[in-house]
N, C-alpha and C positions, 0 to 999 in steps of 0.2 A: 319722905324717903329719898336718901340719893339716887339720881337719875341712873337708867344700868347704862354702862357703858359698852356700846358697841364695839365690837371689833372689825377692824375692814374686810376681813377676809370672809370670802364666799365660794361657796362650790355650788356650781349648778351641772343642769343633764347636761351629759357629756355623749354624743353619738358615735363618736370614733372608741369607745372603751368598747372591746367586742369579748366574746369568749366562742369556743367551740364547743357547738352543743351537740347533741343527738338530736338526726332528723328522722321524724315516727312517719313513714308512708303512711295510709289508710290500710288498716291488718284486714282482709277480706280473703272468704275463699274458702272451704273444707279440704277434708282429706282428699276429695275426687278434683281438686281444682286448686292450680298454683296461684300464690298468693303473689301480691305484687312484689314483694319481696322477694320471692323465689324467683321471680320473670327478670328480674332486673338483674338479680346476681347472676341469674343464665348471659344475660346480654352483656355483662361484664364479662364473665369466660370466655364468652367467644369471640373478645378482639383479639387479632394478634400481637405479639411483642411490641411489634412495633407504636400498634396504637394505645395500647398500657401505658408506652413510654414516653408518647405526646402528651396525650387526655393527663398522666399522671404529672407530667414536665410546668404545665398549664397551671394546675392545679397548686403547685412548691411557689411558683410565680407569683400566682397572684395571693396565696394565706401565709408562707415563708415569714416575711416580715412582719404580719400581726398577729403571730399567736405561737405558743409556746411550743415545740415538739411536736410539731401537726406529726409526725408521719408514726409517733408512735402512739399519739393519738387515734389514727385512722387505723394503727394495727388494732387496739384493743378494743376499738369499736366493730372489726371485721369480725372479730374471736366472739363480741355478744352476739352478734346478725349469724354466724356459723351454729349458735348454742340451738340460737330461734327457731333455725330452718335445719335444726338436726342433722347440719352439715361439718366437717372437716375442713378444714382450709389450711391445715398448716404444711401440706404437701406443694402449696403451690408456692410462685415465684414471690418472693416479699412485695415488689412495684404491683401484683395484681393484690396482694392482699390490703394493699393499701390503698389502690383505688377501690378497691370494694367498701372498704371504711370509710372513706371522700364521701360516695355517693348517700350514703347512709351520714353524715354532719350536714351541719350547716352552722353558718357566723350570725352569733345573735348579740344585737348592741343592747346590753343589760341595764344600761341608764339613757335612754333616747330620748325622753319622755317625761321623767323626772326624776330626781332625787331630792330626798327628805325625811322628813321625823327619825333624828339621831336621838341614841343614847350612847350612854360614856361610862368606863367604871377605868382603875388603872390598871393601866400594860402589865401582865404576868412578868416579864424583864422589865426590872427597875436598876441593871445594873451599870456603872459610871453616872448615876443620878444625883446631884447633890441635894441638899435640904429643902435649896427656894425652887426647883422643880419638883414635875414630876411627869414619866411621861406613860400617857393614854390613849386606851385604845377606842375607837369610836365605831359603832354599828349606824348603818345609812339603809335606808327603804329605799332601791332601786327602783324604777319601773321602766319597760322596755315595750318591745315589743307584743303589740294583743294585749294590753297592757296588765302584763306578768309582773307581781313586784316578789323580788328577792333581795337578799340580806349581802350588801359590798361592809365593807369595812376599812380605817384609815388611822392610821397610827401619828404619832406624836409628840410636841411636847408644852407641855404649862407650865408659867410659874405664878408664884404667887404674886407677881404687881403688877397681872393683865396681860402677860408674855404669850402667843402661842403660834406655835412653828409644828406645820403638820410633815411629815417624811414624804417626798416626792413617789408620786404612785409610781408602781415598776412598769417596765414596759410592755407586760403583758399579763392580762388576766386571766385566769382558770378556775375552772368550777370544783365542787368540792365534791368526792367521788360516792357514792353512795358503797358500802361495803358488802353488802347482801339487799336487796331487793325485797318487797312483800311478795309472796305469793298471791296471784289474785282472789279477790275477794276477801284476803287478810288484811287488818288493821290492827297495828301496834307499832312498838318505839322502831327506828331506823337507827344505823350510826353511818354517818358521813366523815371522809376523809381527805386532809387540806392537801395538794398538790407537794412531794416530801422538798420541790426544787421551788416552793410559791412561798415569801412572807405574806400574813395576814391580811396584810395593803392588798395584793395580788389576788386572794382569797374570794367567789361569789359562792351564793350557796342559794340554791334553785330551788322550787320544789320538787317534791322526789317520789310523795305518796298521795295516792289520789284524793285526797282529803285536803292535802296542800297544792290540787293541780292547778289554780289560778294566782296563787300567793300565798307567801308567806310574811305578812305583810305587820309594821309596827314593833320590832323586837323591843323590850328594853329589859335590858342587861343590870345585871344586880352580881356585886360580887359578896359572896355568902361563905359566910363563918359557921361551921358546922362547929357543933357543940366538944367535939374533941380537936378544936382548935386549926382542923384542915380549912384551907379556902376554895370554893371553887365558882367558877362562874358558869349563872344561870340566868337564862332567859326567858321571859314568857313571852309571847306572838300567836298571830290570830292566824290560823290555819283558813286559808276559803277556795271550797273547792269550787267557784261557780255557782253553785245552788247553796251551799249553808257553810255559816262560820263554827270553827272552836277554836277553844285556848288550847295550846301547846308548851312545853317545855324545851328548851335549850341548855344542854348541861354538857361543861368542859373542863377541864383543868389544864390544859395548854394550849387552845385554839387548834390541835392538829387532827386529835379524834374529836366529833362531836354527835350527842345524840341529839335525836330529835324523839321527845316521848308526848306522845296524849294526855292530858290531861282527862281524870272524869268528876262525876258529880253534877249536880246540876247548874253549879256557878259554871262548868267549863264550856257553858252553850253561849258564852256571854263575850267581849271582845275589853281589851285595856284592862288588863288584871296585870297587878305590881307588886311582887313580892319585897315581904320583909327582909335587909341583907340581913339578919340572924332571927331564930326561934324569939318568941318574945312570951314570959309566962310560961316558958316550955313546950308552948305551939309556935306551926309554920304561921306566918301570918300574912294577909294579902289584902292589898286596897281594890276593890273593884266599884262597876257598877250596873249591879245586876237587874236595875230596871229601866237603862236608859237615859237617866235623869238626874239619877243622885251618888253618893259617894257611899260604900258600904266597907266594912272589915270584915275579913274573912279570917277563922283561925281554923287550922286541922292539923294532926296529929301524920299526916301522909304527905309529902310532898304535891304526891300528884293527883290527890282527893280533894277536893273543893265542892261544899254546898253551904245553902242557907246564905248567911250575912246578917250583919247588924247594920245596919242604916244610920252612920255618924253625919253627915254634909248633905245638904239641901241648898237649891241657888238663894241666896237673899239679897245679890245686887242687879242693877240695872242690866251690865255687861256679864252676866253669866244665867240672866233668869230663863233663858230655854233651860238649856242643862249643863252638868258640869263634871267632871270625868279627873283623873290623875292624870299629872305627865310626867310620870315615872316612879323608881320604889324611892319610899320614903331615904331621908337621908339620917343619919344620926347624927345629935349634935348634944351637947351637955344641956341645955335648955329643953330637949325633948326630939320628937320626930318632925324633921321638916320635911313638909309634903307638899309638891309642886303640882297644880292642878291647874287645867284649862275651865276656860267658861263660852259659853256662846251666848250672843247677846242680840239684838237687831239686827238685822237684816243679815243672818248669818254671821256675824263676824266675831270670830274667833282669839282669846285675850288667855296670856299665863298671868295662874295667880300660884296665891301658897297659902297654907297654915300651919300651923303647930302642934302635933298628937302630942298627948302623956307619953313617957318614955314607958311607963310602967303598966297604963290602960291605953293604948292608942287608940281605944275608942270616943276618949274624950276629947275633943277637942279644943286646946286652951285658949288660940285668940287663930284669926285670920283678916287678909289685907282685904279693905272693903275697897282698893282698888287694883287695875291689874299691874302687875310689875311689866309686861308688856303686850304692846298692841303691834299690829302693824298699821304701819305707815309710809307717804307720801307711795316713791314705788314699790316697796315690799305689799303694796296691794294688793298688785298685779298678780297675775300667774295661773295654775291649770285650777287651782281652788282661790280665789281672788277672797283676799283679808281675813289672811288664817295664819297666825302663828303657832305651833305646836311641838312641843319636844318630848320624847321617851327616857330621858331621862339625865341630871346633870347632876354635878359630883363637887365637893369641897376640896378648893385648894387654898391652906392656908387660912386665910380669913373671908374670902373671895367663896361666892358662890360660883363657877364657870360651868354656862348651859348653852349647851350648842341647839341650833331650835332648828325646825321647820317655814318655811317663808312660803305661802300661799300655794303648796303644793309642787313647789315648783324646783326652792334652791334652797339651802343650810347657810346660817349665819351663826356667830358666837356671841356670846353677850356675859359679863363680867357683873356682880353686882356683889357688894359689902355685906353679909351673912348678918352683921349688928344693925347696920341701917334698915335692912327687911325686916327682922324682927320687930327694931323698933315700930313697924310701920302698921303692926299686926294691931288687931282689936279686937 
């Protein structure tokens, strides 16, 4: 097999990328006793002008320059803390309703820690693109602080002879707004909404429902042909909220509304589930693996219904015989489904491989590499998972496989490799 071709370019955690978040005091206290929330908005009321117009002066100083429209930020987070505490605030001075909204944020660096496992499908604007391009949008696993991982994302462009030039990040980030809230103790889909002045690059997306409170971690992205020829992009990712994981769905058609739905079934209690970009047979179809170990097909009739599995992929080589997982949805190609899979081998260390489904039973599988298309090495060892390479998911351009991977937990690299030379390479 031709060697993959590396590309130089690399992103790693970045600490200066910051967003403005919501800061949650400790909610404490009954009807007969203020809560801290309430003691603190008191203690804001009761500075005079003059100290609003310090404390608030202070506060333009030092977030002004990193973060986008802090002060209308700080309004519409005064109006949620007003909802909370069954209070009013639009009577008052705008400088006090916005220090009330300061004290209630805080600056959280969304990638401090790490960035990794990309997926790729192409940019919904493909407009002024010529043939030997094409340009893509790319999803990244942040992880920050508490180590919270959410979904950044980075735009671009490929061409087909190993070309690729990513769009300079903008200079500031923001989160993507939840539109209505669960009720507590309710669980179902949410819709989130991308900043209307943020491109995509700009765009993070946090968790939102308590099922997603500690990450949302591993998206990969699939862009999907509905049977009456619309396209839209969808994502599966492992919702964790601390104590237990599920699958989720991500589903958009512009990057600007996006839901966030639950998955059920018994396959949705499982993590690294890869949808098929179209129906296959007339079913939804999904690579998962529902027992840790091996590689299964899922097919169902519901988007967001998943159970059972057929059991296609078992490890049979050296470098994948712990276990062996997708990294990412299968791709189509006229030869059949090409399915990019990880393996784990000795001493932990982590290898992409691939095979080939039937186009027509993906359950079969036709040939596979009995070695890995890649490893890490020399220093791509290093890092917060040492000698893991992993990606969610890479995309065909041209004749060129281009898969942008994960590096030991740590930083994103790209890797180019000839789609006939892999084949060839299969068994």
């Amino acid at each position: 097999m031709q060697p993959t071709a590396i590309h130089p370019l690399r992103l790693t955690a970045d600490p200066s990328r910051v967003v403005l978040r919501p800061f949650h005091l400790a909610w404490q206290g009954n009807n007969a006793e203020p809560t801290r929330a309430r003691d603190l908005v008191e203690k804001v009321l009761a500075f005079d002008e003059k100290e609003v117009a310090r404390t608030l002066r202070k506060v333009s100083r030092d977030f002004n320059r990193r973060h986008w429209q802090t002060r209308k930020i700080f309004e519409r987070r005064a109006e949620q803390i007003g909802k909370l505490l069954g209070k009013d605030f639009s009577g008052l001075p705008d400088s006090t309703r916005q220090l009330i909204g300061a004290y209630f944020c805080h600056e959280y660096s969304y990638a401090a820690a790490a960035l990794m496992n990309p997926s790729i499908v192409p940019h919904p604007d493909q407009s002024g693109i010529d043939d030997e391009h094409v340009r893509i949008l790319m999803s990244l696993r942040a992880v920050g602080e508490g180590h919270i991982s959410s979904i950044a994302f980075r735009e671009g462009i490929v061409s087909k002879h190993g070309g690729l030039e990513l769009a300079p990040e903008p200079p500031f980030a923001t989160s993507a707004e939840i539109v209505e809230a669960l009720a507590d103790g309710e669980d179902g889909p949410v819709t989130v909404r991308r900043n209307r002045d943020s491109s995509v690059s700009g765009m993070v997306m946090f968790p939102v429902t308590p099922t997603q409170a500690n990450g949302l971690e591993d998206l990969r992205l699939t862009d999907f042909t509905h049977d009456d020829g619309s396209r839209e992009y969808i994502g599966t990712y492992t919702a964790y909220s601390g104590r237990s994981i599920r699958s989720e769905l991500m589903r958009t058609r512009d990057f600007r509304t996006i839901d966030l739905v639950p998955m059920t079934g018994d396959a949705a209690v499982n993590k690294g589930m890869a949808l098929f970009p179209r129906k296959v047979g007339g079913s939804y179809a999904m690579i998962g693996r529902q027992d840790g170990m091996n590689l299964f097909l899922l097919r169902s009739d519901e988007l967001g219904a998943w159970n059972g599995g057929e059991k296609i992929m078992v490890p049979e080589y050296a470098w994948e015989l712990i276990q062996i997982g997708n990294c990412g949805p299968p791709i189509e190609l006229d030869e059949g489904w090409l399915l990019l899979t990880h393996g784990v081998g000795a001493m932990r260390q982590y290898a992409i491989g691939a095979a080939l489904l039937d186009k027509d039973d993906p359950s079969k599988v036709i040939a596979r590499v009995d070695r890995p298309i890649l490893t890490a090495e020399n220093d791509d060892r290093n890092g917060y998972v040492p000698n893991v390479v992993y990606t969610c998911g890479a995309m065909k351009v041209g004749d060129q496989l281009f898969m942008p991977y994960g590096i030991s937990d740590s930083s994103v690299g790209f890797a180019f490799l000839p789609i006939a030379s892999l084949l060839k390479a299969m068994r």
